[in-house]
N, C-alpha and C positions, 0 to 999 in steps of 0.2 A: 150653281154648278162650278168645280172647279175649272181652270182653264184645259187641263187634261182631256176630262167629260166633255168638256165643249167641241173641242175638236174633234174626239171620239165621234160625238152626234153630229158632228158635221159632215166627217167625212161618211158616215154610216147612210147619211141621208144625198148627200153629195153625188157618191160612187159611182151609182149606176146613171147617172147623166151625165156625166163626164164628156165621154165620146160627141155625144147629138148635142151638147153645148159649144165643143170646140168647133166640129163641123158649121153649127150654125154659124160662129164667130168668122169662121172662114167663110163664107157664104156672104155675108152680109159685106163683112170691111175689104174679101176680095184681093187682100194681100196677108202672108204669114207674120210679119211682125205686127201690123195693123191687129191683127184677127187675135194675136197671142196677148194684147195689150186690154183687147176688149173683156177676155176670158178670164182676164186676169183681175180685170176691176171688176164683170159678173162676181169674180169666187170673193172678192173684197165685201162687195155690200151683202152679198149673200149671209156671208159670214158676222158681219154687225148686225142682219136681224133674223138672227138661229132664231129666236123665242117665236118669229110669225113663221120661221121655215117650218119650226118643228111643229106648227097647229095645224099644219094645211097637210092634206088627205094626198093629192097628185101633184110634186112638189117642179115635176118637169114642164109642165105648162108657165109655171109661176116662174121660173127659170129662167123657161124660153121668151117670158115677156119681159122680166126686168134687162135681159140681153137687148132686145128689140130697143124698148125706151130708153136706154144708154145711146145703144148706136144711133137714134135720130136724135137724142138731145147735143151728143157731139156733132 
């Protein structure tokens, strides 16, 4: 895929969690820069592994846990 397409597919599969990821992000770290820091390295590794994003059927669960396991590895 081109890098175009990829981003296409990312954001196409991305979009609608958006919202309930940042929430979580804030939830968890409990301050706005903390929480925007977290969100933002979710959207990072998210985006290095599109090829498992794109196989999985309910990608907001998968989401909500690579979030999870960031925030207690940090």
């Amino acid at each position: 895929m081109s890098t175009s397409a990829n981003s296409q597919t990312f954001e196409r599969i991305i979009d609608p969690h958006l919202d309930r990821l940042y929430r979580l992000a804030w939830r968890l770290a409990g301050s706005k820069p903390e929480a925007e820091d977290l969100f933002q390295e979710v959207l990072v590794r998210a985006f290095s592994r599109l090829d498992d994003l794109v196989a999985i059927d309910e990608p907001g669960p998968w989401l909500a846990r690579v979030m999870y396991n960031l925030f207690i590895d940090e």
